[in-house]
C-alpha positions in Angstrom: -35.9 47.2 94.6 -37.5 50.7 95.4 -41.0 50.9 97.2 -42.3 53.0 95.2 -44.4 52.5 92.3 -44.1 55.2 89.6 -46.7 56.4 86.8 -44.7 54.6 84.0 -45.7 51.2 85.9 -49.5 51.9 85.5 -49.0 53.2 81.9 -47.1 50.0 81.1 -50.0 48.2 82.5 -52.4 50.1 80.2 -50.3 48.5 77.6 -50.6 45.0 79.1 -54.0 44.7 79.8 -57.2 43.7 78.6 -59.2 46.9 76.9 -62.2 44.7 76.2 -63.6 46.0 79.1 -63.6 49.3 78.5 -64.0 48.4 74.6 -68.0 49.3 73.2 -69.8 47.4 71.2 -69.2 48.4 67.4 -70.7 46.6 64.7 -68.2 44.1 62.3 -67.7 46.4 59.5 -65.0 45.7 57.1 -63.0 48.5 59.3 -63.0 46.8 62.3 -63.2 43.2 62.1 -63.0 40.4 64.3 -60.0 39.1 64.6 -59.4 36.5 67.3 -62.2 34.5 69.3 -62.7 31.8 71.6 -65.3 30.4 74.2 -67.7 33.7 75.0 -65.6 36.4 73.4 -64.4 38.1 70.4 -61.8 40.5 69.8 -62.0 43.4 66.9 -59.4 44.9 64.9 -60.0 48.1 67.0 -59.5 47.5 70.5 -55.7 45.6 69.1 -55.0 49.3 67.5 -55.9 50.9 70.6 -53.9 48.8 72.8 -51.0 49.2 70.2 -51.7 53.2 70.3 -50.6 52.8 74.2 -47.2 52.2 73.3 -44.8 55.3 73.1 -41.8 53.7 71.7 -41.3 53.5 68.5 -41.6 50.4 67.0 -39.2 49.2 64.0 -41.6 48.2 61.1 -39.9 44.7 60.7 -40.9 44.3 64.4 -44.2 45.9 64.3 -46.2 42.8 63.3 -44.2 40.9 66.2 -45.6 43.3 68.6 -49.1 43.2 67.5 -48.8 39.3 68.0 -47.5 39.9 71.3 -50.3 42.5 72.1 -52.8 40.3 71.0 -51.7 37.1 73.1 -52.1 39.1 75.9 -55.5 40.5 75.4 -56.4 36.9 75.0 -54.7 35.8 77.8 -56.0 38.6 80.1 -59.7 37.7 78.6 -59.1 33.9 79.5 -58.1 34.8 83.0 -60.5 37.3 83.9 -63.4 35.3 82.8 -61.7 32.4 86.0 -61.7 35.4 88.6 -63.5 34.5 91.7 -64.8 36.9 94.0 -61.6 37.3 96.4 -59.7 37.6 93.2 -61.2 40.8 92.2 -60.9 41.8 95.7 -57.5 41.3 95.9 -57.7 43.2 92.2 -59.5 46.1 93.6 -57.5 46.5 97.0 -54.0 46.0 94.9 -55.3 48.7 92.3 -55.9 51.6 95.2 -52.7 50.8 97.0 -51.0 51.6 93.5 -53.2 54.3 92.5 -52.0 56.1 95.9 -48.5 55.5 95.5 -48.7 57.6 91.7 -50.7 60.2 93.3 -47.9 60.4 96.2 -45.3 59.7 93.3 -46.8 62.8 91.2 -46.6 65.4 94.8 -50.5 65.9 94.6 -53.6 64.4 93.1 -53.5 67.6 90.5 -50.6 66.8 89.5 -51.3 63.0 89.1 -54.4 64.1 87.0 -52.0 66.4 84.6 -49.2 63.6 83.6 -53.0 61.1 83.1 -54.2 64.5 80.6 -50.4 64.4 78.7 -50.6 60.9 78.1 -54.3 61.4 77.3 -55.6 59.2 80.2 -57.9 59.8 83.1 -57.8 58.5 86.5 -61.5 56.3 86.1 -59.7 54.2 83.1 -56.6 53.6 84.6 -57.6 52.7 87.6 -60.0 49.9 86.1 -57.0 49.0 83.8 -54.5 48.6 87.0 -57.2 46.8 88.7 -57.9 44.3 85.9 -54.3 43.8 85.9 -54.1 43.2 89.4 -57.0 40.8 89.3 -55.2 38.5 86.4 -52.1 38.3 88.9 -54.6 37.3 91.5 -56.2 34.6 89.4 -53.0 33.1 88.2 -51.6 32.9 91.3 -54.4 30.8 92.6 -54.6 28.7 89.6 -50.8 28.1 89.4 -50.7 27.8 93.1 -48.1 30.3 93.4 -46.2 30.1 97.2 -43.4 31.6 98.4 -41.7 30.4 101.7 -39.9 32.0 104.4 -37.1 29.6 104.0 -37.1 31.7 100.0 -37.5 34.6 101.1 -34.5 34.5 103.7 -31.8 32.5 101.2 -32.9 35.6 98.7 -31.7 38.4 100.9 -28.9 36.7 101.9 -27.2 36.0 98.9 -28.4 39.1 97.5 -27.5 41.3 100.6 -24.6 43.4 98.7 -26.1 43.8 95.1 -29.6 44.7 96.1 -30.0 45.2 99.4 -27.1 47.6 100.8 -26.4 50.9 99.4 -22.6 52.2 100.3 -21.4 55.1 101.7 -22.2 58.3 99.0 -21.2 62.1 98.6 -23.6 64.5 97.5 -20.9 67.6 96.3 -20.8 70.9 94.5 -18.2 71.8 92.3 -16.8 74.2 90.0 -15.0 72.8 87.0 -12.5 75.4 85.3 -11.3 73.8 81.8 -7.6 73.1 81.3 -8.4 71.6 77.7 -10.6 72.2 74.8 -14.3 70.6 75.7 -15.3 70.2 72.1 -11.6 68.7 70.7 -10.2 67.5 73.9 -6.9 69.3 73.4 -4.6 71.2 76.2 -5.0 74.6 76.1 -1.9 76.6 75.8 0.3 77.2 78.4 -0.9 81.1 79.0 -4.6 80.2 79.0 -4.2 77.4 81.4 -2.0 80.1 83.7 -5.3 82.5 83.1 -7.6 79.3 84.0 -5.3 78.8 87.4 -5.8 82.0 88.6 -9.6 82.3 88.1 -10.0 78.8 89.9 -7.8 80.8 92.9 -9.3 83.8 92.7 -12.9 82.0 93.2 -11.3 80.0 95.8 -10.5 83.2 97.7 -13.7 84.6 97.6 -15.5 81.3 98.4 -12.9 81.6 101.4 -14.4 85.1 102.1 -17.5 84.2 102.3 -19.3 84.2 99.0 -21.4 81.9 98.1 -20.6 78.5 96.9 -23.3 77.9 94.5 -23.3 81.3 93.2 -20.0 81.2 91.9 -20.9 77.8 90.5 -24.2 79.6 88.3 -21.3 82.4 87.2 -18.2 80.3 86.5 -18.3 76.8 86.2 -17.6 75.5 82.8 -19.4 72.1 83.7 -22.8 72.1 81.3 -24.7 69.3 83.1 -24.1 71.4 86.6 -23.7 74.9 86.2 -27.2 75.9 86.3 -27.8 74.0 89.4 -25.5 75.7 91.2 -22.8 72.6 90.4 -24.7 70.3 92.3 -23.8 66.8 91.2 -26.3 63.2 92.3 -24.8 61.0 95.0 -22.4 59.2 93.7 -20.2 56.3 95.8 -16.6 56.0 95.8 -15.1 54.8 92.3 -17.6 56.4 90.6 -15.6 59.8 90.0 -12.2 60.4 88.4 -9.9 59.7 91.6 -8.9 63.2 92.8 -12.6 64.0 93.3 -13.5 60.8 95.3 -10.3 62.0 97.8 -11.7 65.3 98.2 -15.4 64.3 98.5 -14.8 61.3 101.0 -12.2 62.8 103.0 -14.4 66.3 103.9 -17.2 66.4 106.1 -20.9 68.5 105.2 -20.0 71.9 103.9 -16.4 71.9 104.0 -14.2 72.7 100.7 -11.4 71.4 98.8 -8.5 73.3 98.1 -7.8 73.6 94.1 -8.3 70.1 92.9 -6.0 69.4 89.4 -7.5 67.0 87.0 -7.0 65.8 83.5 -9.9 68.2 82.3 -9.2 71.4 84.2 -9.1 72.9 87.6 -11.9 72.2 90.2 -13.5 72.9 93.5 -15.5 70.8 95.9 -17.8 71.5 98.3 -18.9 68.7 100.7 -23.0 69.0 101.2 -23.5 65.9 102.5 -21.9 62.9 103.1 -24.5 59.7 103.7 -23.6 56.7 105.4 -23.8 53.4 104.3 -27.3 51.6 104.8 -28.9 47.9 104.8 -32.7 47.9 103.6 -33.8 45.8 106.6 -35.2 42.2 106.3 -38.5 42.9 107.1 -38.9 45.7 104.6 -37.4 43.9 102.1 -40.1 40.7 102.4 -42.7 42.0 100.6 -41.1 42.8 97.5 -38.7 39.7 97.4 -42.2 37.2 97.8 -43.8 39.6 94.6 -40.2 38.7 92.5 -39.8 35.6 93.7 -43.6 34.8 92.5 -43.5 36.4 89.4 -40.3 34.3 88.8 -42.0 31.1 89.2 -45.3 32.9 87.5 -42.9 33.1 84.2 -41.8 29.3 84.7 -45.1 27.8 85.1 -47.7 30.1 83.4 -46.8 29.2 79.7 -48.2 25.7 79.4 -51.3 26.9 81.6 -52.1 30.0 79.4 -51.9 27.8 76.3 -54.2 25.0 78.1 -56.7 27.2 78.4 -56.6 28.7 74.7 -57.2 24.8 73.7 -60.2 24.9 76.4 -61.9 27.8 74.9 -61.1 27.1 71.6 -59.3 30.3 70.5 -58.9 31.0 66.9 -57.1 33.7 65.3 -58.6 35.2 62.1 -56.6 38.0 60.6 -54.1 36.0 58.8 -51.3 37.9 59.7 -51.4 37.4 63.2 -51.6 33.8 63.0 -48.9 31.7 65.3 -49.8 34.3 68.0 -50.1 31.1 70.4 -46.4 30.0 69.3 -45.6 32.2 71.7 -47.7 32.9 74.7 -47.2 35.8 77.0 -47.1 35.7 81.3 -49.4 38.2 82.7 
């Protein structure tokens, strides 16, 4: 349960929400047709192709008219909801929309950057943030309507029985290494005897020098035959014990910061480690953690409850869907 909120969350959202908003009015040629309407508003061909232009992933063609059924119910769903907002609910909408807006910004290391990964996906700040806050003002709405709450008494029987799997984080190693091969990367066979003797001696002789004084990560960048590493220097992620082939985790949780291993054997080769940080164990405290166990806790009852209120107000305002092959988009309605 991170805190922060990365750019991929308000490009989801792009997907998610409503684009009537920012949607002009064009006239109903035969190109862009109307193709779902209810009480007070229409929806055109256009702004469905738009929304389904957000979407990066590829979309397997015997899914693809699943999607834009899925799309679609939530356009209408977002237009239903919107049109119920009240003026504290686009407050809420508005305040929720800068908090996230900031945390991108931060995500992204400046605002220049932010504005650079809006240009690649072909975005700009002005339309995602009235996208993010549209979005935030729906979850505002139908939490009022639905009379979402959350109570303490939730909250507290959440951590608790969730304390291990989402709140703690166990001790982790952050290591260099230098892998020497003992086997064939590409058929997984031994070497022979002489080359492994050759291999031994290199993985020594780089010991020595490391010994000597040479740097650690130099060495790495020279000699390592590890691919995902070598041209960082053989830095690996944290990783916590279990997570690397035995003789590594001994090496890696028995030295402390910047210490090294002797000549560690392995089933793929020879290898050194070098200690570069060893971080203790943590608990993400309780009060840290309330906010964002309410927000899951309330979107979990959100998913129970909002189905049969979405589709009472599709009866209410008397939404029709007109392209024939999107019909039965209410068989399944969406939660904002």
């Amino acid at each position: 349960m991170k805190s922060k909120i990365f750019l991929s969350t308000i490009v989801a959202a792009i997907i998610c929400v409503l684009t009537g908003a920012q949607a002009a009015d064009t006239d109903a040629s035969a190109g862009n047709p109307v193709i779902a309407r209810g009480s007070g508003f229409e929806i055109r061909r256009g702004e469905l192709d738009e929304a389904m232009a957000e979407i990066k992933q590829p979309i397997p063609p015997a899914q693809f008219i699943l999607a834009q059924k899925q799309i679609l119910n939530g356009i209408i769903d977002t237009r239903l909801l919107l049109a119920k907002a009240t003026d504290e609910d686009k407050a809420a909408g508005t305040n929720a929309a800068d908090l996230q807006i900031t945390a991108a910004i931060e995500n992204a290391g400046s605002p220049e950057a932010f504005d650079q990964r809006l240009k690649t996906n072909g975005l700009t700040e002005a339309v995602v943030r009235a996208k993010v806050t549209d979005e935030a003002t729906v979850q505002a709405v139908i939490k009022r309507e639905l009379k979402i709450n959350v109570s303490d008494a939730d909250v507290q029987k959440f951590y608790d029985s969730h304390r291990i799997s989402a709140f703690e984080t166990p001790e982790m190693a952050r290591v260099s290494h230098i892998l020497i091969f003992t086997m064939d990367p590409v058929t997984r066979e031994a070497l022979p005897a002489d080359q492994q003797q050759s291999q031994r001696n290199l993985a020594d002789e780089l010991l020595k020098n490391i010994h000597a004084g040479v740097d650690f990560q130099t060495l790495a960048r020279q000699y390592s035959e590890d691919p995902g590493s070598k041209d960082g220097g053989g830095v690996l992620p944290p990783f916590p014990r279990g997570q690397m082939a035995q003789e590594i985790d001994d090496a890696a949780f028995s030295l402390t910061n910047n210490q090294v291993s002797g000549i560690i054997t392995t089933s793929v080769g020879y290898q050194i480690v070098k200690v570069l940080e060893r971080i203790p164990a943590s608990r993400t405290p309780y009060l840290t953690a309330v906010p964002k166990i309410k927000e899951f806790l309330a979107q979990q009852q959100i998913q129970k409850l909002a189905p049969p209120y979405l589709e009472s107000l599709k009866a209410t305002a008397g939404v029709e869907i007109l392209d024939p092959g999107l019909k039965g988009t209410n068989a399944a309605p969406s939660s904002p």
